[in-house]
N, C-alpha and C positions, 0 to 999 in steps of 0.2 A: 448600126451603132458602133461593132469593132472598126469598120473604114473608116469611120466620122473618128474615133478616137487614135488610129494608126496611123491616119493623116497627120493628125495635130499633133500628137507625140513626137512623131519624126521629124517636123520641121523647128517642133521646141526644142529637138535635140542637135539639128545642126547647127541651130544659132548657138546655143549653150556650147557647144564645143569650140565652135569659131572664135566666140567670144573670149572662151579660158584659154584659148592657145596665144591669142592676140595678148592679153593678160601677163599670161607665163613671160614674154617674149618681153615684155616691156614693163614688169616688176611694177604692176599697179594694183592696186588693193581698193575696193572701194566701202566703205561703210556708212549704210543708210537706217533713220529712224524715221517710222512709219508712225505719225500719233494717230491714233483711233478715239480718243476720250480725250476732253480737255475740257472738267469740270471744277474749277478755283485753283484749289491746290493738285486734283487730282490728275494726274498724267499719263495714260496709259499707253505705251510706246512698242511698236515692235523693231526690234534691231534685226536689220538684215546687211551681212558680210559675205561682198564676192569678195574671191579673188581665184586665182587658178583653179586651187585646190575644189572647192567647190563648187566650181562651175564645170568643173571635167566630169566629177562625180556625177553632175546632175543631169549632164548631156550624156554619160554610158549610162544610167537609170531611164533615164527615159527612151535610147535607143531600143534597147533591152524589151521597156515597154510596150512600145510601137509595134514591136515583132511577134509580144505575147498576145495581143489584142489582135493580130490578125492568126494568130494561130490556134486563141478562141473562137474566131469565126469558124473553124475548121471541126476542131475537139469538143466542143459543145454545142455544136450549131442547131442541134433537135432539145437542146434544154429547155425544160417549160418556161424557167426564170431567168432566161438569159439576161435579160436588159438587166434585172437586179444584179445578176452575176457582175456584171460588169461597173456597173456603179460602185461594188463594191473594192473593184480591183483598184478604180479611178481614186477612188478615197485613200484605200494605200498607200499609191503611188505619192498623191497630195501630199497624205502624212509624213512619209517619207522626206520632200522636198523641206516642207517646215522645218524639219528636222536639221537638214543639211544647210538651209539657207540662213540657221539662226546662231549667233554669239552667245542667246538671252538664255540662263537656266530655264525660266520661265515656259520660252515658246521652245527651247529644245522639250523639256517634260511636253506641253501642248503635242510635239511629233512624235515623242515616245509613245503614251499612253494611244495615242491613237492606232499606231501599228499595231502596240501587245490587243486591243478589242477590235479591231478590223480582221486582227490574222484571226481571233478565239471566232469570229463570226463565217471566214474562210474557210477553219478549218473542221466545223461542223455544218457544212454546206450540205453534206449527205449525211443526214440525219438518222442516224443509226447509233448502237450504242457502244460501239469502236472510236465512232467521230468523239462522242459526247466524252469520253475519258478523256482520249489524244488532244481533245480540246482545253478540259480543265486541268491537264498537266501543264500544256501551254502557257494557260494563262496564267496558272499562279504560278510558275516559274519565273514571268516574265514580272509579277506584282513584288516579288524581291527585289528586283532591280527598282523599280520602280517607287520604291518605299528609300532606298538608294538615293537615288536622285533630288529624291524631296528631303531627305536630310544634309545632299549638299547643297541645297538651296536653302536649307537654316544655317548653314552654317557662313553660306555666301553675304549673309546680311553684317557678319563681321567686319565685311573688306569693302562696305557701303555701294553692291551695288551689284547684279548678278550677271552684267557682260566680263564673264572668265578671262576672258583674253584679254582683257590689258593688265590683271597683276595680277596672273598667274604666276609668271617666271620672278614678278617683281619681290612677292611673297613666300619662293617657293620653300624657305628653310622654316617657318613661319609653323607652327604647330596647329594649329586651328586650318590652316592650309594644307598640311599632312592630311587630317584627317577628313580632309574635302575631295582628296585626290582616293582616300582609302574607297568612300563614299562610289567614286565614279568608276575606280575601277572593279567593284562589287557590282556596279549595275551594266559595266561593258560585260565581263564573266557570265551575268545571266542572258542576255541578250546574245551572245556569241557562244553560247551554250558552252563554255571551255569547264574543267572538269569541278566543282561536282554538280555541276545542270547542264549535263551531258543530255540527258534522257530524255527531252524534249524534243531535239532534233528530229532524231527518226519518229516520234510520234505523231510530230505534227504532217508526215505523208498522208493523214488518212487528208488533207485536203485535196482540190482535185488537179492532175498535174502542172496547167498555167499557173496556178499559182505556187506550186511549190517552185517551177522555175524561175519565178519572180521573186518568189523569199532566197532560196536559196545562190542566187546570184548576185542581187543589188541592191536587195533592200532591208528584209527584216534581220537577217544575223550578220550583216556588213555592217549596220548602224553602233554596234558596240565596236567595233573594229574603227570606226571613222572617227567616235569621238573618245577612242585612245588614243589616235594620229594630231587630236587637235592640240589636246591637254600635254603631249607626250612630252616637249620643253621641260616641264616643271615634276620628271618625275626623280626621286633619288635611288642611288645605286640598289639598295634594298628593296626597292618596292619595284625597280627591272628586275635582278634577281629572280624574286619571289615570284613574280609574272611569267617569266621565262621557264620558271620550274614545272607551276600550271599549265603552260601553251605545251612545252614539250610532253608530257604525260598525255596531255589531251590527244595529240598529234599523232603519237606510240599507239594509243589507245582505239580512236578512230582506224589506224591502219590493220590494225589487227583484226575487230571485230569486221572491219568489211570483210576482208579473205573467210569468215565465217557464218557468213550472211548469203540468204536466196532471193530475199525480197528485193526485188530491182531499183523500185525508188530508195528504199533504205541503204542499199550499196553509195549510193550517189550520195544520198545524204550523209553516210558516213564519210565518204572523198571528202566533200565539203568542210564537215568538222576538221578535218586532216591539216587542210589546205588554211581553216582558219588559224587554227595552232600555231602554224607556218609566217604566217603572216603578223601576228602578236608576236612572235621569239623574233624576226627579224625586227621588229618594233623594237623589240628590246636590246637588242646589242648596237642600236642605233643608225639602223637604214630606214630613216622614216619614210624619206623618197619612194626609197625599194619596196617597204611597204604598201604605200598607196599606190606602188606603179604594179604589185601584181592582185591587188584589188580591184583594179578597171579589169586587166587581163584575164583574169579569173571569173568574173561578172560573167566575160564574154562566152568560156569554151563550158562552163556552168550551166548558161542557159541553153545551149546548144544541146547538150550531154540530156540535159531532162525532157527536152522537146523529141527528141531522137525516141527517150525511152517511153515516152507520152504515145508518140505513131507509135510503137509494136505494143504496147497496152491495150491502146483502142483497136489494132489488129486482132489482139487475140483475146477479146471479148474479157475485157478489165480481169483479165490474169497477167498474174505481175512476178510469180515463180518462174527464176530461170531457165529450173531444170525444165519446164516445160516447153523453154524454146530452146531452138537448134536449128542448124541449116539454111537462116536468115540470110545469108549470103546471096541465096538461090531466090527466096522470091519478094525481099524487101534490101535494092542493092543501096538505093541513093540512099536508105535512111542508113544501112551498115554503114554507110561510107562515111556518113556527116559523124554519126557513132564514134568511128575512129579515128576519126581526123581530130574530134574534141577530147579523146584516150588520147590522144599520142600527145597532146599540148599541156595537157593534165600530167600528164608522165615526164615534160621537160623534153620533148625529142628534139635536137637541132633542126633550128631555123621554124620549130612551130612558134607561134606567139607565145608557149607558155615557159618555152627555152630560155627567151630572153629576160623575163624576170630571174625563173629559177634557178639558173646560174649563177646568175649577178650575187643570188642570193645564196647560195651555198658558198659560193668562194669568198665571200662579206661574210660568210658564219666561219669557216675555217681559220679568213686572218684574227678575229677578232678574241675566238674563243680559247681556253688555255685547260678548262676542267675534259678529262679523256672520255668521262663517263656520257658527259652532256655532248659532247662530239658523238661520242657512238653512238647513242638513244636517237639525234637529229640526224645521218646518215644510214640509219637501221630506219628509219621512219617514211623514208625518199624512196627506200626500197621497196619496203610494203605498200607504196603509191604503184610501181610499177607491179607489183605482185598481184594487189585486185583487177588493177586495169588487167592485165593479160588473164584473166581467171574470167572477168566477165566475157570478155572476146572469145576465151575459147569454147562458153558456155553457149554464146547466141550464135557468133558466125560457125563452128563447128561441131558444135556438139548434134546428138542426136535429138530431133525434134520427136518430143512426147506429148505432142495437143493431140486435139482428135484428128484421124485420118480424112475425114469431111470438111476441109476449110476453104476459106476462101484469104488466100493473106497476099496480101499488094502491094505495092508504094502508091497502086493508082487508086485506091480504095477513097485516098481524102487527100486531095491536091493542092487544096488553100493550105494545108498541115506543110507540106513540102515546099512552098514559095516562102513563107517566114523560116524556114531552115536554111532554104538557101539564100534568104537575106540576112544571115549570123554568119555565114561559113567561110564567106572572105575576107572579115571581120576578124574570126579565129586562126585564120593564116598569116594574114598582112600586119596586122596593128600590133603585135608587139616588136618588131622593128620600127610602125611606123613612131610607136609613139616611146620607145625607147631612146630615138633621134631628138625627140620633143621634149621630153620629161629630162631626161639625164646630159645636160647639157654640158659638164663639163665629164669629160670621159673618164671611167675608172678606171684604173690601172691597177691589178690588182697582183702582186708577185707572191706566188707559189713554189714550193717545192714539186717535181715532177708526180712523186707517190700522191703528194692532195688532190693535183691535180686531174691522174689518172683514176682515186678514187671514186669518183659520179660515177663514170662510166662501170667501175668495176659493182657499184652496188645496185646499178640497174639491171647490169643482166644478173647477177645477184636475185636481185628481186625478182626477175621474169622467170629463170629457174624454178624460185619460190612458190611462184604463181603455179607453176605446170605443176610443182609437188602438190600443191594444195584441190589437184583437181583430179590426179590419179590417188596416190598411195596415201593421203590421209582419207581419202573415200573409202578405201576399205578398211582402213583401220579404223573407221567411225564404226561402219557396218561388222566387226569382231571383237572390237574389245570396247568394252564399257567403259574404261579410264581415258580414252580418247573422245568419247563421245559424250562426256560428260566433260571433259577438255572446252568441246567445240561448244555444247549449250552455252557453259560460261564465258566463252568468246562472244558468242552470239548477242547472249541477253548484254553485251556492253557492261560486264564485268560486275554484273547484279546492279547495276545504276537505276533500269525502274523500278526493282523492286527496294531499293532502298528507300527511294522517294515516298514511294508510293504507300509500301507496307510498313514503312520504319516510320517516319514523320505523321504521315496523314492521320493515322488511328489516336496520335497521341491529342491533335488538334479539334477530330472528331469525338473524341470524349471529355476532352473540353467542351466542346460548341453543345454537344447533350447533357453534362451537367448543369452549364450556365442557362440551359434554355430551359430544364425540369426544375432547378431551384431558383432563378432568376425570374424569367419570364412565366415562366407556370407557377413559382412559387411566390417570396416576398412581395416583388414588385407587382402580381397577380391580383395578391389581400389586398396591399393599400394603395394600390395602382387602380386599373381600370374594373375591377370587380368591389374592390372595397367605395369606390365612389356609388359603383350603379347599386351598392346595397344602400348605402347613404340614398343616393334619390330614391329610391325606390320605398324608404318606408318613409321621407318624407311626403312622397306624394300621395303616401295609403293615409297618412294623419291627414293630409287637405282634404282627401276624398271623404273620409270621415265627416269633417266638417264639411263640406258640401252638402252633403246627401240630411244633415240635422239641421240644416242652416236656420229654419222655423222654431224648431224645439230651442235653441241656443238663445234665438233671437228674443223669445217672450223670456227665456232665464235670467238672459242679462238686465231684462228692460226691468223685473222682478228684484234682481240683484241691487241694482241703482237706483230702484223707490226705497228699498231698508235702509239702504245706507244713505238715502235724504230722510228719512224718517229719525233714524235714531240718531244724525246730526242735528235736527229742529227741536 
């Protein structure tokens, strides 16, 4: 079933690609209404809109896919439930598509909802009572948003009609329209976990690594990212501002707590939030381009980066602590190498694919921006990207290995794992030239003073510095003073973000839900609801039985009854 579905995905994905470049190239846009109901007056339509943008999207989602599903064959191949596994993954991907293929509020929410209960059913696939939290943070993180979106769908019935895009821009100073744009970008924030539904991110790891590679690259927290790139026209100075405040924070934020994080998926997942940050704040200053063009790029060395870390998991017997690997170099080379080669793209190193985004995009944040603070928070942030990557590198390729002395660890251990890694890996080299020649058609030119220019480089090794500091001398100063190490907790737990969620809000909601259920459902509506009925039938039925059981006796009274009263009528 993963061939049968790896086939199909890959070939949906070279047409989809072919197709949006053919597009780009020739500024054709096509927009189709799909009717499904045509009962009198009733019309029930679905609008679907290509044009580049979304047909690029939907061809790297489904590349991406194609690779997961054989790399499932690999990583879960002895699963009881595979075939469900996979059905499930297929449904995702679907939802997703919906999602990306639609104008319509409507069938956009159809793809939303679908994602937030396919991932809440992913992510408690290992059914344990880690999953079953990580799951219900998930989802009711994700039902904000969601609660979101159906209010900008009341509100869209103002503007007669809920294909956004034809007057959005037309309506944009429009008040009712403000507050439809507030609506959407409250439901991208929860979905793209930016800060404060930060703490979902890393929770949602307990699913099992395919699919965090699939969330975490192209589908479920890029979906808030994609339809802030659509609506982004119609947004005003204020509401970029305020956006950009949020993404940067989030960005700072993510960068930090990974340098003080061991859990390997959670590292990754915290890059990710990083990298989403990154991509919102250039949204915001106005490279929507740039934007979508390192959201494909990103997709790519993402899902590479978790597949990598998916092989030394399944290595070393679903231990995900770093400190416990080392010296990976020596007997897991190909996977170290794919490992680093999606670090070094993540980190921006020249001529990787993730260079040619995140250049374009720093030097677009430089000319644009004028505040000194929000400069240095967005170049303090670039740093701390290279700071974890070289932190986790010197963790796995050099550090000292502390598993057990008895192992068995290979790259030849699972070799269908390694053929879908190396179907991403020339993907994560080539394609941000190829498609920076594609995407960005008329060339930027961007003029800098020497110092701007020269500073990336100064805050990358900046950052790698960082990195080495945070793996010698803050380790012993975790291990002797308690004010560092009480430092690192609160780096760690993501700046108390679950436990705010979780211990601040939730208690207040659950003693709500147990008053309303003691005095509502147990109480009033209890009496004169379904207990005060069944005492109503119940002693009507005791009077019938009554009369039942006399029916003789009754019968000669009445017949008795009605000779007196003919009597003392006559």
């Amino acid at each position: 079933m993963c061939n049968v579905n790896f086939w199909l995905f890959l070939l949906f994905s070279i047409l989809s690609n072919m197709v949006g470049v053919y597009m780009l190239y020739l500024d054709i846009k096509l927009y189709l209404e799909i009717s499904f109901i045509n009962l009198n007056t009733l019309d029930i339509v679905y609008v679907v809109y290509l044009d580049w943008i979304s047909l690029l999207f939907m061809g790297f989602v489904l590349l991406i896919s194609s690779m997961i599903f054989k790399y499932t064959g690999g990583y879960m191949g002895d699963d009881f439930n595979l075939k469900r596994f996979v059905m499930l993954v297929s449904l995702f991907v679907f939802s997703m598509m919906l999602m990306i293929l639609s104008l319509n509020f409507i069938t956009i929410l159809l793809g939303w909802d679908m994602l937030g209960l396919v991932s809440y059913i992913l992510v408690i696939y290992y059914q344990n009572v880690k999953s079953f939290n990580a799951g219900m943070l998930t989802a009711l993180s994700n039902r904000v948003g969601d609660a979101a979106l159906l209010m900008s769908i009341a509100l869209s019935s103002t503007f007669s009609g809920w294909n956004f895009m034809f007057y959005i821009e037309i309506y944009k100073d429009n008040f009712m329209m403000k507050m439809l744009l507030l609506f959407i970008i409250l439901a991208a924030l929860t979905k793209s976990a930016q800060i404060p539904f930060s703490s979902w991110l890393p929770a949602a790891m307990a699913a099992p690594t395919p699919v965090s590679s699939l969330v975490h690259s192209s589908t479920l927290v890029t979906a808030g990212v994609y339809l802030l790139i659509r609506v982004f026209p119609a947004f005003s100075d204020i509401m970029c501002k305020s956006l950009l405040i949020i993404s940067l924070i989030t960005m700072f934020m993510a960068g930090i707590c990974a340098n003080f994080e061991y859990d390997l998926k959670k590292i990754i997942a915290l890059s990710t939030l990083s990298q989403l940050g990154m991509m919102i704040t250039i949204l915001c200053v106005g490279g929507r381009d740039l934007a979508f063009f390192h959201l494909l790029i990103h997709a790519l060395f993402k899902a590479l980066l978790f597949m990598c870390a998916g092989a030394i998991i399944h290595n070393f017997s679903n231990c995900q602590d770093i400190r416990y690997m080392g010296s990976l170099i020596s007997f897991m080379p190909f996977t170290c190498i794919c490992l680093n080669i999606s670090n070094f793209a993540l980190c921006g190193l020249p001529f990787m694919s993730g260079f040619y985004s995140k250049d374009l995009m720093v030097e677009m944040f430089s000319l644009n921006i004028t505040n000194i603070f929000i400069y240095l928070m967005f170049y303090i942030s670039i740093g701390l990207t290279v700071s974890y990557s070289i932190r986790l590198s010197y963790y796995i390729f050099f550090g000292d290995s502390n598993f057990n002395s008895l192992n068995f660890i290979s790259d030849n251990n699972n070799l269908i794992m390694l053929k879908s890694m190396l179907g991403l890996i020339f993907f994560v080299i080539f394609m941000g030239s190829l498609m920076s020649w594609m995407i960005l058609l008329t060339p930027y030119f961007i003029l800098l003073p020497f110092s701007m220019k020269i500073l990336t480089l100064m805050v990358i090794f900046m950052g790698g510095w960082l990195g080495y500091l945070f793996n010698n001398i803050l380790y012993f100063y975790n291990s002797k003073i308690f004010k560092f190490y009480s430092m690192s907790m609160f780096m760690g737990q993501m700046w108390n973000l679950p436990m705010i969620s979780l211990y601040t809000i939730s208690p207040m909601f659950l003693y709500l839900g147990k008053f309303y259920y003691k005095n509502g459902d147990q109480g009033w509506l209890e009496y004169y609801g379904s207990k005060g009925m069944f005492n109503i039938l119940k002693n009507m039925i005791y009077s019938f039985q009554l009369l039942s059981y006399n029916h003789l006796k009754l019968l000669i009274f009445l017949n008795f009854f009605s000779l007196m009263i003919l009597l003392l009528v006559i």
